[in-house]
N, C-alpha and C positions, 0 to 999 in steps of 0.2 A: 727338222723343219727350221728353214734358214741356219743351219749349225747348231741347234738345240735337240739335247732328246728331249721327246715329248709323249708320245702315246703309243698306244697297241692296236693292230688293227688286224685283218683277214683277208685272205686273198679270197676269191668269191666267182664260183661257176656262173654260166647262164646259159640257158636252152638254145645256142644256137653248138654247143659244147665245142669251142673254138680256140678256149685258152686265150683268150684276151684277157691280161691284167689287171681287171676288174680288182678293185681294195675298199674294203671298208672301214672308217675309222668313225670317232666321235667330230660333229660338228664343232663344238666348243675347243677341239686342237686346235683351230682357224686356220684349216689349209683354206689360201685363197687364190681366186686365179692368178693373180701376182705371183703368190709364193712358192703354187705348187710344181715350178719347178728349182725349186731350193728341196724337194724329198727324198729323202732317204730312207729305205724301206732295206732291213739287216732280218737275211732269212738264217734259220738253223741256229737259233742263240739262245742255247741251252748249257748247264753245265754238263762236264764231262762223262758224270757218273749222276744216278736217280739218287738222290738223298730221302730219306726215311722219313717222310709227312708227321709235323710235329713235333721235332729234334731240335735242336739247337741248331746244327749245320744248317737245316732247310731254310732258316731264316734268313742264313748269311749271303750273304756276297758270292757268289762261284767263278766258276774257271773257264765261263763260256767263251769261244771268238767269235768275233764279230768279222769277220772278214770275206763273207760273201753279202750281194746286196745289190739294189736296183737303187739306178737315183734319175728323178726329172720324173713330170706328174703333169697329166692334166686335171683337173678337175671336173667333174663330168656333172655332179647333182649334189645338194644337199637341203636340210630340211630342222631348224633350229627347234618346232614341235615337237620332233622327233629324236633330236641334236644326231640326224646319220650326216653323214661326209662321204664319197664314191668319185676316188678317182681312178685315173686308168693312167698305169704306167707306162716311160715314155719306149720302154725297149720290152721284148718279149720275157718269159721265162727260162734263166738256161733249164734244157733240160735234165744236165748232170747232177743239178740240186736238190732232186726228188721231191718237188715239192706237192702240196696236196691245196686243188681249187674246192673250198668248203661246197656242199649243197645247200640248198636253203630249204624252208618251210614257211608258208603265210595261212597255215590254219589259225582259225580262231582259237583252236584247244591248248590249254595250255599244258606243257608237257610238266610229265609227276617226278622226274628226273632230271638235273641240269648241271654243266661241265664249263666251265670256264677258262679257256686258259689266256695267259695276259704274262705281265711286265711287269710286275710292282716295283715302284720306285723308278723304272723302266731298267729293270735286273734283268736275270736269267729268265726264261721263262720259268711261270710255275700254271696248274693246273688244282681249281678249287670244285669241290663236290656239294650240289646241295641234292640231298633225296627226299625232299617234299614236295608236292605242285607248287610250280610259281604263281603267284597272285597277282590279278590286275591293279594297280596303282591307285583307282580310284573307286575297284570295288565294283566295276562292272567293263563288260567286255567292248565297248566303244571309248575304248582310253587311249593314248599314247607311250604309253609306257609299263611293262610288268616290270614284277618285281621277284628276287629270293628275297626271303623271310631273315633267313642266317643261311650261313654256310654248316655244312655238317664237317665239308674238310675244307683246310686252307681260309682265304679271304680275299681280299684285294687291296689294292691303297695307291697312291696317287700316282700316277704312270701308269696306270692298270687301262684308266682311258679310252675308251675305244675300243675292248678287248670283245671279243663275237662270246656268247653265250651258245651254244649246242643243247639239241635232243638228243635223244640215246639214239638215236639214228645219224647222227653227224652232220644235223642240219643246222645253217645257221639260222635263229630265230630272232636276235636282238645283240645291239652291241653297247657297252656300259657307258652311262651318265654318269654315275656316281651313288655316293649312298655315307651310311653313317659305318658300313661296316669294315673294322679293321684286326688287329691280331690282338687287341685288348679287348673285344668284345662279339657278342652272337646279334649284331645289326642289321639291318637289310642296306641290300643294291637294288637302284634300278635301271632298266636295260631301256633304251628307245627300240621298242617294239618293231618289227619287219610289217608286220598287219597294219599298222597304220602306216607308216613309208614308203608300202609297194603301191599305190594309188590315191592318195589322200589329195594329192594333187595332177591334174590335168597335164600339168609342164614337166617336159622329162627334165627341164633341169632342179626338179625338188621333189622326184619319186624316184622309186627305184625299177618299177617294172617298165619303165622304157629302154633300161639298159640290159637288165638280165631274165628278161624274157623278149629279147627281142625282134624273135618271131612269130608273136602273138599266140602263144599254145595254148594260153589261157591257163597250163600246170599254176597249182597250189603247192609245188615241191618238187624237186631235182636233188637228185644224186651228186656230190662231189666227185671230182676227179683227179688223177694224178698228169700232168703234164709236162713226163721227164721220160729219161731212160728209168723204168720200173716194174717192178714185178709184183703183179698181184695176187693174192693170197685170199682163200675161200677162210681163214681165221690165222690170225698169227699167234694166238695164244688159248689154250688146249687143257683139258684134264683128261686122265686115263685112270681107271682101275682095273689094275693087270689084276684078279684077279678072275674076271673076268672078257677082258679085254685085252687083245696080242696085235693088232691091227688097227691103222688111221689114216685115213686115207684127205690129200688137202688138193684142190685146186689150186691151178696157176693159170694166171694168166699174163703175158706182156704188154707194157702199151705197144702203139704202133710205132714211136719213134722208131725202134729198131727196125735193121738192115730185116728182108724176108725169112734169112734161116738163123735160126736159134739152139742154140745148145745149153742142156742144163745138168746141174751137177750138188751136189749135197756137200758140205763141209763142216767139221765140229762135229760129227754126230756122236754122241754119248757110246762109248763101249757098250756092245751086247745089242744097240740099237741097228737094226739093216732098213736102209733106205731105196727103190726105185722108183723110175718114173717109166708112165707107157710108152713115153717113146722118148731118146735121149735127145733128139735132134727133130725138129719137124719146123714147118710153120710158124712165123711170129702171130699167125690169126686163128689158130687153131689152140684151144686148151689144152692143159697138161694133165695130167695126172702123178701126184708124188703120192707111194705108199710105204708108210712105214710098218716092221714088224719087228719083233722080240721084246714088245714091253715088259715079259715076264724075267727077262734079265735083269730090270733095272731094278735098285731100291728105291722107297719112297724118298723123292724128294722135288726138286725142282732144276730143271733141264734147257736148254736150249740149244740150237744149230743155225747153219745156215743155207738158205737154199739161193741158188746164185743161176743168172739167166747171163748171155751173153751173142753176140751178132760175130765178135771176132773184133770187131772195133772199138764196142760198147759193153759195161756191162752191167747190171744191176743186181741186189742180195735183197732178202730180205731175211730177217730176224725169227726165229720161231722159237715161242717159248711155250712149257707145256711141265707139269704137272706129274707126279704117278703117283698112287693111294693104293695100298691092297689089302686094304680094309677101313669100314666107317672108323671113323677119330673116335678117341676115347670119351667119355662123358667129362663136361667140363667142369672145374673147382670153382667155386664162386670164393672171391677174396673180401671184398667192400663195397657196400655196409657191411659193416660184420653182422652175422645173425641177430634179430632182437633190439639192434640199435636203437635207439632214439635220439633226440634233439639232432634231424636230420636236417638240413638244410632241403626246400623246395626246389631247388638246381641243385642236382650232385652227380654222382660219375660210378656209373655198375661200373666193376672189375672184377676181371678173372686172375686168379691162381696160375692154372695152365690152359693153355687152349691151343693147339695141333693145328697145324696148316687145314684150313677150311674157312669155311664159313659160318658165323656165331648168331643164331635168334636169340635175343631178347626180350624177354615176356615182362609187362610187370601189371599188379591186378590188387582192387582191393577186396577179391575174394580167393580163399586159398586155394580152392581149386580151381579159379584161374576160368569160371564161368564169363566173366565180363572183363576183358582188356583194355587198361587204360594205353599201354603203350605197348606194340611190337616195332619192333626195329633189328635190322638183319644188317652185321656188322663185318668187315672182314678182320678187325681188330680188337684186343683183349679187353677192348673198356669202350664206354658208349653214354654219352653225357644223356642226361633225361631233364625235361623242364618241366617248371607249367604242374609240378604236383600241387595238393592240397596240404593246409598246415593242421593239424593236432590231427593227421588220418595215416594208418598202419595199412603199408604195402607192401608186396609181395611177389618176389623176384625168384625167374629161374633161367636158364642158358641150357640151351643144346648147338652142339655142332655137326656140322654136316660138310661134304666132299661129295666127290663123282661114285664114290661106293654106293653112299646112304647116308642116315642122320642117325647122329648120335641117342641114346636116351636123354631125358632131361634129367638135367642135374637135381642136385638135392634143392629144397624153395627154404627160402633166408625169408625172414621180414624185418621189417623196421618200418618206425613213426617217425614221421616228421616232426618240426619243431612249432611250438604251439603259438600264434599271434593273438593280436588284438587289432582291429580296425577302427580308426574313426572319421566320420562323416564332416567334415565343414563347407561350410554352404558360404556360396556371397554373400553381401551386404548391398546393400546401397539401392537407389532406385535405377530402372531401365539403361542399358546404353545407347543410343542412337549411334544404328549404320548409317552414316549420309548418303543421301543418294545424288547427291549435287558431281561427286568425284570419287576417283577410287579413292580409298582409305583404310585407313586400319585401327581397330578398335580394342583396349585392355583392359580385360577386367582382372581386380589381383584378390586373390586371398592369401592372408597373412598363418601362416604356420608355424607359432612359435612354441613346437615343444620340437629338444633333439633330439628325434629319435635314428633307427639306424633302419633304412628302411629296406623292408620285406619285397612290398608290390602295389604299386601305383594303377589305380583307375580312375579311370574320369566321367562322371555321370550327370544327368539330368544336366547336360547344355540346351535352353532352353530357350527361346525367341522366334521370332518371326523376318522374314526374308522375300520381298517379291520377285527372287531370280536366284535360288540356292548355287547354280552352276559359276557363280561369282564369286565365289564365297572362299575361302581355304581359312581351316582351324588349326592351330598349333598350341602346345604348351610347352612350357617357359618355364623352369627353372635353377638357377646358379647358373646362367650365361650356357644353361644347355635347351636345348630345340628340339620337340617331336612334335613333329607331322601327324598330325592326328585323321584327316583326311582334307581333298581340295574340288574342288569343280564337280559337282555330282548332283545330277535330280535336273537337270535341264530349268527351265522356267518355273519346275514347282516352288510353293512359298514353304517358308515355315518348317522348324526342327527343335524335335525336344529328344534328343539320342542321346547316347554317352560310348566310350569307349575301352577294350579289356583284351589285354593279351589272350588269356584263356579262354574268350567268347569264343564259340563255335561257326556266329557269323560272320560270313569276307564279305560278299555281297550285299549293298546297301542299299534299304528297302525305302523305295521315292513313295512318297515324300517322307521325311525321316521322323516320323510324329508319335510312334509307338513305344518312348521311351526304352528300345532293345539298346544291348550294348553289342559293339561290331569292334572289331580287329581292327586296331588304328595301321596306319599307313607302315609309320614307326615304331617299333617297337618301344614301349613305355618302361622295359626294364632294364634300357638305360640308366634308370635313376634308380635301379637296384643298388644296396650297398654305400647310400650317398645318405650324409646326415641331412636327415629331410628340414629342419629349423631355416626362416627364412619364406619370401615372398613366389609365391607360385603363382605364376598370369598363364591367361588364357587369351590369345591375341588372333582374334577375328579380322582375316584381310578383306576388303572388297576390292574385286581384280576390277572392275569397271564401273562408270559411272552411269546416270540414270534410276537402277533399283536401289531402292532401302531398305531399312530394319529395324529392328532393336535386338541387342542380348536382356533377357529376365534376367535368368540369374545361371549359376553350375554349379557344379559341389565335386570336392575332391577325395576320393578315399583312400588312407593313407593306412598300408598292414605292418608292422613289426611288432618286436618283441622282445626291444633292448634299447633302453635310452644312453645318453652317455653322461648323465645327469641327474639329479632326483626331476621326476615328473609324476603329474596326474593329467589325465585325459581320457574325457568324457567318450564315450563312443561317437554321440553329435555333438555338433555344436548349437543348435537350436532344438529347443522340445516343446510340444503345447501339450496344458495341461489342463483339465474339467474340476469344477469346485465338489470338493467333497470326495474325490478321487485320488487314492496316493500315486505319485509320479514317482516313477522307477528309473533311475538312472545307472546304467552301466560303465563300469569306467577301469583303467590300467595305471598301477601307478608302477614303481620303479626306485627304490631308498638310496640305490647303485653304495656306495660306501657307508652311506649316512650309520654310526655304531647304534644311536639310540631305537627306542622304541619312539612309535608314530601312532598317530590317532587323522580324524579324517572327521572335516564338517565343513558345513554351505551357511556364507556369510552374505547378504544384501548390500546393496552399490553403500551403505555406510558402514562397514562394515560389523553389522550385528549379526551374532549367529542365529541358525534356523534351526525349529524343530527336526533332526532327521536323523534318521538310521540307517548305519553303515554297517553291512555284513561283508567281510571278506570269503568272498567264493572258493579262492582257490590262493593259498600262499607261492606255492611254484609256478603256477601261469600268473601272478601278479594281477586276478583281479577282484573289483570290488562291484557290490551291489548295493546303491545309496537310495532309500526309501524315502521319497518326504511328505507328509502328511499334509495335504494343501489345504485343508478345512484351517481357514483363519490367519494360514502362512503364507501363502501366496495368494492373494487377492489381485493383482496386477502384472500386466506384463513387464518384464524389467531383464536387467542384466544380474545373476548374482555367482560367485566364486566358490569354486569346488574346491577345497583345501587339504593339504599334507601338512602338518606340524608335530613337531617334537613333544612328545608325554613328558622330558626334563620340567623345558621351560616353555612349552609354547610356542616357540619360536615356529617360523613359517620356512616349511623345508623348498615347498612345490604347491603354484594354483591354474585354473584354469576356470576361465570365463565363459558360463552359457547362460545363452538367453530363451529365458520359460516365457512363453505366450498365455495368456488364459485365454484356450479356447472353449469355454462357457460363456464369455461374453459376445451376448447376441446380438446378430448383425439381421437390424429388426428389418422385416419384410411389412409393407403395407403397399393395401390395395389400393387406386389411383383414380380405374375407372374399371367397372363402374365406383358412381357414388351410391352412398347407403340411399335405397327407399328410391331409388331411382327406378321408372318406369320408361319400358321402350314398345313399340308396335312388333307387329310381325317384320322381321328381317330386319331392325332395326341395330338388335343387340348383334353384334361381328369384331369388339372389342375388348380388351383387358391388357391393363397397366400398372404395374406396381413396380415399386422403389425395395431398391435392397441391392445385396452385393448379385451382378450378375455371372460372375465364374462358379456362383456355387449352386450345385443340383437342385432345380426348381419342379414342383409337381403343385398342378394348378387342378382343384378338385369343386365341381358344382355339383350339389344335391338339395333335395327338394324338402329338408328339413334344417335344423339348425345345429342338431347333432351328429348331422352327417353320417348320419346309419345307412342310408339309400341315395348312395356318391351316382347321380346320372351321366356326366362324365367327366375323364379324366384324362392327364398328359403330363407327359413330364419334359423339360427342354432342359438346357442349357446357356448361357453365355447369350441370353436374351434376358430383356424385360418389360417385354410385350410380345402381345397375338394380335394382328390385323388383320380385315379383312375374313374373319373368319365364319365360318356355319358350323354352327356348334349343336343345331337337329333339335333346337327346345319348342317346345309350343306354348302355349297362355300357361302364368299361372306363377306363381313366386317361389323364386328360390334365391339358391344360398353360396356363398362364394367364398372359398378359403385358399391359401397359397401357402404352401409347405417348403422351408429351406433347407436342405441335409447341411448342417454343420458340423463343425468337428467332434462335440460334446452332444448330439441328437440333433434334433428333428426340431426347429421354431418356426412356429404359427403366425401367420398372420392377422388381421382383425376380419371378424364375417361381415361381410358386406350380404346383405337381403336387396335383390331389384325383381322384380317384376314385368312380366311380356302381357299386356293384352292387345290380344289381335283385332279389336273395334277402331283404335288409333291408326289404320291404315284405310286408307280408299278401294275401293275394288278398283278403278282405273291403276294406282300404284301395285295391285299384287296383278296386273296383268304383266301375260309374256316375262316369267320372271327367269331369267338363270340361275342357279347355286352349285354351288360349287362345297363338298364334302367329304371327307373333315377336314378343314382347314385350319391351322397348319396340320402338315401329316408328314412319315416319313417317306414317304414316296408314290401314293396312292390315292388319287385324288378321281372322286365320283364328278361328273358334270350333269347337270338335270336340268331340263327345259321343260314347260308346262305346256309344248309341244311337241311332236316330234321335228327330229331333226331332218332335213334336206339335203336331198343331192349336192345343190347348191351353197353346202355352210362347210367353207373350209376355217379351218384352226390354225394357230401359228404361236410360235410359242418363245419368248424374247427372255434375257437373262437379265441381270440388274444395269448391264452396261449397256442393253438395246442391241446384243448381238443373236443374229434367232439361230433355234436349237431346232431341230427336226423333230416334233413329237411321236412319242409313241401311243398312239390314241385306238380302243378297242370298244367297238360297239354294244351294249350288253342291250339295251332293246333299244324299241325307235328314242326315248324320250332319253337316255340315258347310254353317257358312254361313262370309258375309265380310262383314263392319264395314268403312265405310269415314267413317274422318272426316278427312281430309288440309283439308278446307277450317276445321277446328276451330285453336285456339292451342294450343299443347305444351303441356303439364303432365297431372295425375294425372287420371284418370277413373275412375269405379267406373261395372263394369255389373252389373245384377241381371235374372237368366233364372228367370220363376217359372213355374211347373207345379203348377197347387190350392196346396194350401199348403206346397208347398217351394220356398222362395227361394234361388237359388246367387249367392253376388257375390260375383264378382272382381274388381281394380283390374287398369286400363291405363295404359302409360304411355306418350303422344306427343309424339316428337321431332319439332324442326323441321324 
């Protein structure tokens, strides 16, 4: 483009199957209509010979020409959502070039297999493998972009651009944006999806389905096609076991290019190997048939020939390669782990001994007989990386191979433990961040991680806040000037998220609104930061793509695994603990002497530094860790910051500390009642309230009974994240009773003061208890009685309004004349008003729904 290489793109069918130049590349190349006729499109630019996947050569540079190629472009559509680009070349296909017009696919399903082939650097072609399903980018299928996870083979890297992703059907489904992944690491790519591209806009000049479907078939997928002199082939690459197998029979077909008669002929064929076709000469629209016989001449190995079509003018080959086996492979040698191993690494590499031309399963289990499979994978090579294990856990590996004969027995089962860590927890500081909602923005919160350790596996949990338009929103983590994508744009208009997220989570799909504390499969892979001395500032940066909705972050916490500092350290498993009086506080912690010769001891000093009553048991001297006891009756009375300590038995001396701060949660966060007051008297219907002060996030249970010792509770409710009941019929009749409020704290259950009040029902007017409505039990979590001390009429419709005054359709159920039932359990908790009119009398009451 304008005399620059730039990107990888695809030449691309369409259902009118016409062989129009149809190409597709990545938007961000910036073919523009200006430029795109400065294009140059270089077909056949491959090296000479297949290099060995994984070698050193495959990396290199090769011997490809570049000397065929199409130049001048229109540009037909593109789409920067999507980043697709679709231009049409300004001259046809030759057809001596054999080239192949991709098929495509715009199902929603995303394929369990995917092939890439591209340009890195804009080199040679190469061809990368991933054999896991691709993922949606945002964790649900209304995205613009999936993704591969890693690659199993190959990679890609900057020239890659634009390169078409395929299904095992050779359709094209997506062409690459970009990604983190390259030849130094197992990263994701992601692709601009065809599913959104092919209709997401009305204008053919920023979709695709006005170009390549454009005879309105309405097809979800088309077949590729070749649009040269070519010859097509029912498979070009074949197994045989002559064993029992002497006979293979392949279809042919020519394109139409060719002149009417055709003649075909076999070349290269392997001695001992005899080839015919049904008929040597017929029809170029008419099938072939090629049969070959005497496989039982060949030895095992690996063969090929060529079969060659021709008009007299024209002529096309194609390649056939194939296989012979006469008999299943031998059972395979396992080489490493070696049997028994330990201190394994949680990424490591099965390898084989020997392993015979076939195909290798891989099994691996943490039981021996292989009842529960943590990983199969089926390999055509001697080694087979695995992730994502467990640390201090003993697994269990075997290999068998298989061919066109049969499968091998499985080999003999190896085990080996992995290497043992320690985790710890640190959590933010500080108070709330505010999202603005004035503008987009972007928000940091940092936690500081000053021990160095060499890190295992990074998770990120309890991100925690509120949001009135999630789909705004994109989370990343930040650390040493490196960036993952933890997820972006998800949950439409819902508010609010307290999620976290883990390579090894089981969930991709992210469940709206994100409030269930699960952790899900970041966008990015987080083990990036594998192998990186973790010491240093780790942020969490909260974008808001648009302006209008707000937020706040609470808080997150970071969990950080290893099992090797580079340094003396101590570290606490958390970094914050709360603790109850008269209850010893147990803390878990990893230290680390790394050279240090001397002997070491271990105690907890208060922000002046005086030591604390506690006891240090060493758990385990080879996993490095400790169990620190401290006695809180008398020692820690308050909440504070105080110093986990490593020093020298010589002299004292301070090898390694670490700071955690102990809450006392024994100190009560007092609950008092508001309203009623004590010794307060109300009429019939008068009592419908209660107020009391105290922390409202913590589990409230509000308890009325008809004594003072509360043996005979009349009734009861538990709420939250309130502190008050309005509006309410709580069903008491005359007569004194008793009123208490219960707080779940962290160290029990604190009471509040009993309030005594009083109902008698002389303090109403018989005019005021007429015509009365009630409404019961209110608040409720979804089920609310309505009672008239008449019945009700044809005439009395209901309507039912939300706290904003937008009305909701009731779901209202007659139980007799005087009495219906509201049911809105599927609605969000908070205040509702309903209004029951009859001609022109309107009654509205408010409800209020608990979760």
């Amino acid at each position: 483009l304008n005399g620059i290489d730039q990107c990888t793109g695809v030449l691309i069918n369409n259902t009118n199957q016409d062989c129009t130049p149809y190409f597709i590349t990545a938007d961000h190349c910036n073919i523009s209509n200006v430029n795109a006729p400065t294009v140059v499109v270089y077909w056949n630019y491959e090296n000479q010979t297949c290099r060995q996947p994984f070698s050193p050569e495959s990396g290199m540079i090769g011997n490809g020409p570049r000397n065929t190629f199409n130049s001048g472009a229109i540009k037909r559509a593109s789409l920067s959502d999507s980043d697709f680009a679709l231009i049409e070349l300004d001259d046809p296909i030759d057809p001596n070039l054999n080239l192949f017009f991709a098929g495509w696919n715009i199902s929603p399903e995303l394929t369990d297999t995917s092939i890439c082939i591209h340009h890195p650097n804009v080199e040679e072609k190469r061809i990368s493998f991933d054999y896991d399903r691709m993922a949606y980018e945002n964790g649900q299928s209304n995205t613009n972009f999936i993704r591969v996870l890693n690659w199993e083979v190959g990679t890609t890297e900057p020239g890659s651009s634009g390169a078409p992703i395929f299904n095992t059907q050779k359709q094209f489904i997506g062409q690459l944006l970009g990604g983190f992944a390259s030849c130094t690491n197992n990263d994701f790519d992601s692709f601009g999806w065809i599913n959104y591209s092919w209709d997401f806009t009305n204008s053919s000049t920023s979709n695709l389905k006005s170009w390549l479907d454009p005879i309105g078939s309405g097809a979800t997928g088309i077949d590729g096609r070749y649009c040269s002199f070519n010859l097509a082939v029912s498979t070009k690459q074949f197994e045989i076991c002559n064993a029992n197998t002497n006979t293979y029979d392949l279809t042919l077909s020519p394109s139409t290019f060719f002149n009417e008669n055709v003649t075909y002929s076999f070349t290269e064929l392997p001695n001992g190997l005899v080839g015919s076709f049904l008929f040597e000469s017929g029809s170029k629209n008419n099938d072939n048939t090629a049969t070959l016989e005497g496989f039982e001449n060949l030895e095992d190995g690996d063969y090929s020939f060529i079969l060659e079509v021709t008009d007299g003018d024209n002529v096309a080959t194609s390649e056939i390669n194939f296989s012979v086996s006469s008999e299943i492979p031998p059972t395979p040698q396992l080489k490493e782990p070696l049997n028994n191993a330990t201190q394994i690494p949680t990424v490591t590499t099965l390898n084989l001994k020997r392993a015979e031309n076939g195909v290798n399963e891989y099994q691996v289990s943490t039981k021996s007989d292989f009842s529960e499979l943590i990983i199969s994978k089926v390999s055509n090579f001697s080694f087979v990386e695995i992730r994502n294990l467990k640390n201090e856990q003993t697994y269990f590996w075997r290999v068998r191979s298989s061919n066109v004969c049969g499968e091998s027995s499985w080999s003999e089962v190896f085990q080996f433990t992995t290497i043992p860590s320690f985790c710890t927890y640190i959590t933010s500081d500080g108070p709330p961040i505010e999202i603005m909602s004035a503008t987009a923005n972007e928000i940091q919160s940092d936690i500081s991680f000053n021990f160095p350790v060499i890190i295992q596996d990074v998770d990120v949990q309890n991100i925690k806040g509120q949001h009135s338009y999630l789909e705004d929103l994109s989370f990343e983590l930040n650390f040493n000037n490196t960036d993952v994508l933890l997820v972006r744009e998800i949950c439409s208009e819902l508010d609010n998220f307290d999620f976290g997220f883990d390579d090894e989570s089981l969930l991709n799909n992210i469940e709206c609104p994100p409030i269930n504390k699960n952790k899900y499969i970041p966008s990015s892979s987080l083990s990036k930061f594998d192998q990186e001395i973790a010491g240093g500032l780790w942020s969490l940066i909260i974008k808001d793509l648009a302006d209008q909705d707000g937020g706040e972050l609470e808080e997150w916490t970071i969990k950080v695994c290893f099992n090797e500092a580079i340094q003396p350290v101590i570290i606490p498993e958390y970094s914050k603990y709360t603790f109850c009086d008269n209850e010893p506080l147990e803390i878990q912690a990893f230290y680390d002497k790394k050279e240090t010769p001397e002997d070491v001891y271990f105690n907890v000093f208060d922000r002046n530094g005086n030591p604390i009553d506690a006891s240090v048991v060493e758990v385990s001297g080879k996993e490095k860790k400790l169990k620190v006891i401290i006695e809180t009756t008398g020692i820690l009375t308050s909440s504070d910051r105080y110093q986990l300590a490593m020093l020298s038995s010589e002299d004292d001396r301070l090898l390694a500390f670490s700071t955690v701060e102990m809450t006392n949660g024994g100190t009560s966060n007092d609950v008092v009642v508001d309203v009623p007051q004590n010794d307060q008297v109300f009429g019939q219907g008068e009592f419908n309230e209660i107020i009391w002060m105290g922390d409202s996030k913590l589990a409230t249970t509000i308890e009325i009974a008809n004594d003072d010792l509360f043996s005979n509770i009349i009734y009861s409710i538990s709420v939250v994240d309130v502190n008050q009941i309005s509006n309410a019929d709580f069903g008491l009749g005359n007569g004194d009773f008793y009123l208490r409020i219960l707080s779940k704290q962290f160290c029990g259950i604190h009471y509040s003061n009993i309030v005594k009040f009083t109902i008698d029902g002389e303090t109403n007017t018989t005019e005021e208890q007429s015509d009365v409505i009630k409404i019961f039990p209110n608040p409720s979590n979804g089920n609310f009685y309505i009672k008239n001390d008449v019945p009700f009429t044809s005439d009395t419709t209901i309507e039912l309004y939300d706290i904003n005054s937008s009305y909701i359709k009731p779901n209202v159920q007659r139980i007799a004349s005087d009495l219906l039932l509201l049911n809105i359990e599927d609605f969000p908790s908070g205040l509702y008003i309903l209004k029951l009119r009859k001609q022109e009398v309107v009654s509205e009451l408010k409800l209020v729904k608990l979760d």
